[in-house]
C-alpha positions in Angstrom: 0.0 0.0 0.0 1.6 3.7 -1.1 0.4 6.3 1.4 0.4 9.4 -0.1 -0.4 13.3 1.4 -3.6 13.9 2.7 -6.4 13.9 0.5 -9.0 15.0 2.7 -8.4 17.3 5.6 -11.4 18.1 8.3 -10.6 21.0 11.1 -12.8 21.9 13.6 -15.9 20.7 11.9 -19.5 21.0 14.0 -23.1 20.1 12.8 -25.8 21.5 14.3 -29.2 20.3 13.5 -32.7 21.8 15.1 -35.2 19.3 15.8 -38.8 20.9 16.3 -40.5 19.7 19.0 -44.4 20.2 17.4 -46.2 17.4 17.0 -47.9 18.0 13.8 -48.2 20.3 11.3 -50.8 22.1 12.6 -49.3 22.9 15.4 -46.1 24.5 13.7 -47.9 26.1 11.9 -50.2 27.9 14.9 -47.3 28.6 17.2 -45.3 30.7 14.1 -49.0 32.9 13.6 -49.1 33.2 17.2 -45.6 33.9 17.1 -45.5 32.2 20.3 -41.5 30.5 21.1 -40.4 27.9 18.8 -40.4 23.9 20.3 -37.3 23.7 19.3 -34.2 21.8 20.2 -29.9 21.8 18.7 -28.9 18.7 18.7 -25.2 18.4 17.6 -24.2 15.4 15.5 -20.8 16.4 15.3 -18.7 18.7 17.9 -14.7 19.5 17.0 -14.1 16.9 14.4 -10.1 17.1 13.3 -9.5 13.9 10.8 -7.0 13.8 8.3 -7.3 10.9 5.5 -4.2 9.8 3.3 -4.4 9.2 -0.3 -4.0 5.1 -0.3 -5.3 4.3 2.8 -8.7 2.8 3.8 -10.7 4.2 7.0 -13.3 3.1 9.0 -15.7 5.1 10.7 -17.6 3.1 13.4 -19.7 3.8 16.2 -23.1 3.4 18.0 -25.7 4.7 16.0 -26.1 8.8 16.8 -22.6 8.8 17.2 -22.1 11.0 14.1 -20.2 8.8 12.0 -23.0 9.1 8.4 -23.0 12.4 9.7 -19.2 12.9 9.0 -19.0 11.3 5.9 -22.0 13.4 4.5 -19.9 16.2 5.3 -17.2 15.2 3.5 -19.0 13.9 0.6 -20.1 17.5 0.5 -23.8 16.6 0.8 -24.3 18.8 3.7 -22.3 21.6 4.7 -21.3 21.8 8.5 -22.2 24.5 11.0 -18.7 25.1 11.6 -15.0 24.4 10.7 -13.7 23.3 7.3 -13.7 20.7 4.8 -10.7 20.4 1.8 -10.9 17.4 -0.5 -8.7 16.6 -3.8 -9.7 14.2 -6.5 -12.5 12.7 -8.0 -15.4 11.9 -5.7 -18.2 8.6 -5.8 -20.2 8.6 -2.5 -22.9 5.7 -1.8 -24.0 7.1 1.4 -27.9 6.5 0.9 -29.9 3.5 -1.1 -30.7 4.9 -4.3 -29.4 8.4 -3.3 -29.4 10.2 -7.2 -32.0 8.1 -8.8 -35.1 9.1 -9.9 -37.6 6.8 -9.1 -40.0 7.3 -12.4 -36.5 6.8 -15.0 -35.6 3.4 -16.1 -32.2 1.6 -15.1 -30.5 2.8 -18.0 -31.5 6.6 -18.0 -30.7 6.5 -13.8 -26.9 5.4 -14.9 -26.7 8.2 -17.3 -28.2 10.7 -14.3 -26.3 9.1 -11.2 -23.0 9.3 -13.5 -23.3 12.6 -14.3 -23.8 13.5 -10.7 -20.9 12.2 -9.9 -19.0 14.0 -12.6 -18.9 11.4 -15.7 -19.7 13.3 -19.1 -22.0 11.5 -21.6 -19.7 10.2 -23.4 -17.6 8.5 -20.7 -20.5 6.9 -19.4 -21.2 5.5 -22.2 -17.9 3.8 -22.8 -18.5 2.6 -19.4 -22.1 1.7 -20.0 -21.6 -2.3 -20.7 -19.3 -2.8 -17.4 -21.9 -1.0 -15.3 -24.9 -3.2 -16.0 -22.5 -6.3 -16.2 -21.0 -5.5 -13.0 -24.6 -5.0 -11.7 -26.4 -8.1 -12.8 -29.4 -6.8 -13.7 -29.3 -6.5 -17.4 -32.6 -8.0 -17.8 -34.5 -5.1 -15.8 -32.0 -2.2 -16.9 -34.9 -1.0 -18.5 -37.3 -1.1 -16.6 -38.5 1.8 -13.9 -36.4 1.3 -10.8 -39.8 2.3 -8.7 -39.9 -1.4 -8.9 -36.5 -2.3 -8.3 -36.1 -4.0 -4.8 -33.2 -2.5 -2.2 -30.7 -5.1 -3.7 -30.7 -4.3 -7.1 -30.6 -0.7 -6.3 -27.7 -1.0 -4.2 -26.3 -3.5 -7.4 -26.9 -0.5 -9.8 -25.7 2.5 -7.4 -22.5 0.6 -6.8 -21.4 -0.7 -10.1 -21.9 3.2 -11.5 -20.1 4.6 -8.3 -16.7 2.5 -8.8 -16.9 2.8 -12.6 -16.7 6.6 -12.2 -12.5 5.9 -11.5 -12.8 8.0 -8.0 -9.8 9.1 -6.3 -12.1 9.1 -3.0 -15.0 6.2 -2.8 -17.3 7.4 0.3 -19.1 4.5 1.2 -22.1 4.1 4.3 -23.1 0.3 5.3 -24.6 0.1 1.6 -22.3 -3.5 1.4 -25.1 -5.1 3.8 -27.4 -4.9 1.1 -27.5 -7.5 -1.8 -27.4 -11.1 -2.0 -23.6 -13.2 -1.0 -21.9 -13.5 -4.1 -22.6 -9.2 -5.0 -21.3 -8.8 -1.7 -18.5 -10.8 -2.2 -18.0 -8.9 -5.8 -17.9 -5.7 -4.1 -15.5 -6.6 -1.6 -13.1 -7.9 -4.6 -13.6 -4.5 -6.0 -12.6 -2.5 -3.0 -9.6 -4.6 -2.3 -8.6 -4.1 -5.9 -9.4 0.1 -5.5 -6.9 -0.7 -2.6 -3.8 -2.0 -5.0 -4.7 0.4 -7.0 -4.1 3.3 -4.3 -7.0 4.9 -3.9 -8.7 6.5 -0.5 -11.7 4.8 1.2 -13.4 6.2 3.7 -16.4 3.7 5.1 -19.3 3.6 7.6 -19.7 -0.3 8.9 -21.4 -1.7 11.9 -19.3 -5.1 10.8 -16.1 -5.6 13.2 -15.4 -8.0 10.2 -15.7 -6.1 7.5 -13.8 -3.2 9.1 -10.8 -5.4 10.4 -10.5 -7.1 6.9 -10.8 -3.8 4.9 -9.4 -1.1 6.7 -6.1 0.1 8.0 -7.3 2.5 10.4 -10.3 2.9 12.3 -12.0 6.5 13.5 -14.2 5.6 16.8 -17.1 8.3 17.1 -18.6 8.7 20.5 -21.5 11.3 20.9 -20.3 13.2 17.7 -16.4 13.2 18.7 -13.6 11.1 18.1 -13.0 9.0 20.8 -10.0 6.6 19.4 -8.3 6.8 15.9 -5.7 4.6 15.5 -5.8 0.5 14.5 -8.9 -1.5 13.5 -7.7 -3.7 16.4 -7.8 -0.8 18.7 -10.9 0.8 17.1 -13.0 -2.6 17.5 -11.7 -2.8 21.3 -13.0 0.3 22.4 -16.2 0.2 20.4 -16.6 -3.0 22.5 -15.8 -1.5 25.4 -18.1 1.7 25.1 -21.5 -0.7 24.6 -20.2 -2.6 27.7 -20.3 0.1 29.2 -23.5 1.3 27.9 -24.7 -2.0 29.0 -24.0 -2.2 32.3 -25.2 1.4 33.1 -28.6 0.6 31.3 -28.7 -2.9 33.2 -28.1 -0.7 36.7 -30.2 2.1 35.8 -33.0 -0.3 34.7 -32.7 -2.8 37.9 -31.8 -2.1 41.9 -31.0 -5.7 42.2 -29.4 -7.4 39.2 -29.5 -10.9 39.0 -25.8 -11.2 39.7 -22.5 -10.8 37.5 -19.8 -12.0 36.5 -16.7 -12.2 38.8 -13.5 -13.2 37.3 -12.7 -14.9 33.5 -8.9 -16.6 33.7 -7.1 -18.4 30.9 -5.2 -21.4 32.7 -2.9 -23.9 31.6 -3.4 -28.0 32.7 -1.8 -27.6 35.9 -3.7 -24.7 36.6 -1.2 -21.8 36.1 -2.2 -18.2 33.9 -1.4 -18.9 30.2 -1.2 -15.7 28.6 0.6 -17.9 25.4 -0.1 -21.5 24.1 1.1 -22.9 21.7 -1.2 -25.2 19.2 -2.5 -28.3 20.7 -2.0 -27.1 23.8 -4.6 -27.7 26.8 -6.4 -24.8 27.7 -9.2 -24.0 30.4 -11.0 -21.0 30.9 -12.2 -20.4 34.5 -15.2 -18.6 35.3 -16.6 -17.0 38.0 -20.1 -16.1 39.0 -22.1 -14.9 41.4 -26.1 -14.9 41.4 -28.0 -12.4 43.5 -30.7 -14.7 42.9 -32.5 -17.9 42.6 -32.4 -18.4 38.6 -33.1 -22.1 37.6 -31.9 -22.7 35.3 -29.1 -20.6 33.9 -26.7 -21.0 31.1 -23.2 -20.0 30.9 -21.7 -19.1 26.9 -18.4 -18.8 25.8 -16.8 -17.8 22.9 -13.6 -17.1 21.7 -12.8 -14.1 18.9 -10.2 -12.7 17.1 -9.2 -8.5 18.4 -11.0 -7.2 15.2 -14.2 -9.3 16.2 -13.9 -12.6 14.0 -15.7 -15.6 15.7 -13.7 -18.2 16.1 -15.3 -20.8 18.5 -18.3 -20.7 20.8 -19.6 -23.5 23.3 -22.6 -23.0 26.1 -23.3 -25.1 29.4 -26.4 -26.6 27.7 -24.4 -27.8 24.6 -21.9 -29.7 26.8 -24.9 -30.9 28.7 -24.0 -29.6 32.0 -26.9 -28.4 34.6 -25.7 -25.4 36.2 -26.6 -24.8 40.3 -29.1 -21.8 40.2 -29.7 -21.1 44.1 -27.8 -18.0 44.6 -24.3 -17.5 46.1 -20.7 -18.0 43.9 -20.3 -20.4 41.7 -16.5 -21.6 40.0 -16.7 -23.2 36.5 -14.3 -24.0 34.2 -14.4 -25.2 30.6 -11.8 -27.2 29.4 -10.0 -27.4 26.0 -7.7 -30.3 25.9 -6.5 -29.6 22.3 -6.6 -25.8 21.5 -6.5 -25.7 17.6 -6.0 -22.3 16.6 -3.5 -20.9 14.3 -0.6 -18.2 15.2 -2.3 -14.9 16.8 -4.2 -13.0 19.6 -7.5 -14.4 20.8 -10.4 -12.8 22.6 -12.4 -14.3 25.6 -16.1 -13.3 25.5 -18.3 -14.7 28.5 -22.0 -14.3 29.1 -24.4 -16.0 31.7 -28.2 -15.6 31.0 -31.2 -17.3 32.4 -33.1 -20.1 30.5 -35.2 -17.5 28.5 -32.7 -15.8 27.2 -32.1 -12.7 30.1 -28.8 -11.7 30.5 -27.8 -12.0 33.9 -24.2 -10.4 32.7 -21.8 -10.1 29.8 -18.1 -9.7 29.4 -16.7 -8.8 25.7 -13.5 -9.1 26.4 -13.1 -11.0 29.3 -9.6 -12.2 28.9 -6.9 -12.5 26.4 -4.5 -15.1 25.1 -2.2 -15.5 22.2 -0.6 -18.2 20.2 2.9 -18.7 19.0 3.7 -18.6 15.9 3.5 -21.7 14.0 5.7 -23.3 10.7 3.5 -25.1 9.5 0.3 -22.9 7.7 -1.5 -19.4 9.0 -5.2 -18.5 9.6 -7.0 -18.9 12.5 -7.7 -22.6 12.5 -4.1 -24.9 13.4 -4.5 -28.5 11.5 -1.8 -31.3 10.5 -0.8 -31.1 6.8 1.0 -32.4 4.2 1.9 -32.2 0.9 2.4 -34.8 -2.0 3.9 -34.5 -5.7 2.1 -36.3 -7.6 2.7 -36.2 -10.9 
């Protein structure tokens, strides 16, 4: 990957939006004749954004939703304009930041790739050199012309997407659009962005996929409440984000409940003889002790485990009721471990994720990242999954 200077630069943006507070039209409309105060409310999607983007890399914006993050790439896209602060941007531009965004709903397939290229800065006759790829890329030849006010979400997404990276864009903006489709046009797109990547171009792209943003990008942008919280890895990015709803989740559960049902006291990664194992190597024996204490009678209850990858990957995942053990639900601590005699997993760091819920389904607590372990590098293959090989000429 080349990293070039910046191609975008954002200093000191703000966006301030006013939510009216009238229930009905009717009632805006009588409180502005009796020129009565406005119901109004700011509500700032964005406060004191500084970002800079590098042509060649590839950026992720997550966050809870409202934290700001469509927000921010709007403003960047140029869509909408912020209340304050600045916005510079080089090169050529393709945003998909809305389903269908450019299309007019009463023009066929073909005459809505003419429009949405032209939007996005294609002359006639470019898109018309380009024409072919597009619908080919899309898939939809047979209904190309046909009104897309009867095109379902998938093949507009198909038909917005194949026009967007056909455009040759120095800067693709794209917002959670590659959740739409079926598998194999998902899979198409992601080939496409990882070929934009070789290529060197900048992406910049909203995801609410830990996946999808640890395979993509190289850098992850963590809003929180319309600021950046964390900018730095994917790894680190995905960690917080974790984090934060942990967080979130826990102060709901104790705002929402004087007496919780009880929590989760201790996760530890041990070896066979009992001691921390903060490295294995593969087929090692592993056991992950658990402790929990119940505030209250809950018969039954169910303990989960599960084991991820730092950018969010599941790896492996095993509950009390699949290894058919009955769990004590009269209330007081409880010490369990589960054991894996041969542990599997290729070269890397792994993430411990524990949860203990009740038999229909309430969670009594949850721990994303509970503990942490890593594996040693192996000679013999990479990936996440360790497994005896070999290799045979046979011809």
């Amino acid at each position: 990957m080349t990293v070039g200077p910046p191609i975008v630069e954002v200093r000191g943006v703000s966006k301030r939006f006013t939510m009216h507070r009238e229930t009905s039209l009717k009632e805006r409309v009588l409180a502005t004749v009796r020129r009565g105060p406005s119901h109004t409310e700011d509500f700032w999607a964005l406060r004191d954004i500084d970002l800079e983007i590098a042509a060649g890399t590839t950026v992720g914006l997550i966050g809870a939703n409202g934290s700001g993050k469509s927000t921010l790439l709007k403003v960047i896209g140029a869509i909408i304009q912020p209340t304050t602060g600045t916005v510079r941007r080089r090169g050529r531009l393709a945003a998909l930041l809305e389903l269908g965004a450019g299309f007019h709903q009463d023009l066929t397939g073909r005459e809505n790739v003419y429009l949405n290229a032209a939007i996005l800065g294609m002359s006639q006759a470019e898109t018309a050199r380009h024409f072919d790829a597009i619908v080919e890329f899309s898939g939809i030849e047979p209904f190309i012309d046909t009104q897309v006010k009867f095109y379902s979400s998938g093949m507009y997404v198909r038909l917005a997407f194949a026009v967007a990276v056909h455009v040759d864009p120095d800067l693709l903006l794209v917002d959670e659009v590659l959740a739409v489709g079926d598998e194999p046009f998902q899979l198409k797109c992601m080939d496409k962005i990882r070929s934009f990547q070789h290529e060197g171009r900048t992406i910049a792209l909203v995801s609410h996929s830990a996946d999808q943003v640890g395979d993509l990008c190289d850098r992850a942008v963590l809003l929180r409440g319309g600021r950046i919280a964390v900018d730095g890895s994917p790894q680190d990015g995905i960690r917080a984000l974790r984090e934060a709803f942990d967080a979130d989740r826990r102060e709901h559960e104790e705002e929402a409940a004087e007496q919780p049902l009880g929590r989760i006291a201790r996760v530890a990664v041990v070896d066979s003889s009992g001691a921390p194992a903060s490295v294995v190597r593969p087929g090692d024996a592993l056991r992950i002790a658990v402790g929990v204490e119940l505030r209250q009678a809950i018969e039954p209850w169910i303990l989960a485990l599960s084991i991820e990858t730092p950018r969010g990957q599941f790896v492996y995942g095993t509950t009390s009721t699949r290894l058919g053990v009955t769990l004590p639900g009269s209330p007081g601590h409880r010490e369990v471990e589960i054991s894996l005699p041969d542990l599997r997993l290729g070269t890397g760091q792994y993430v411990v994720r524990v949860r203990a819920s009740a038999a229909d389904g309430e969670t009594i607590d949850l721990v994303t990242q509970a503990a942490m372990f890593s594996v040693e590098a192996s000679a013999l293959c990479t990936g996440v999954v360790e497994m005896p090989a070999g290799m045979t000429l046979v011809d």
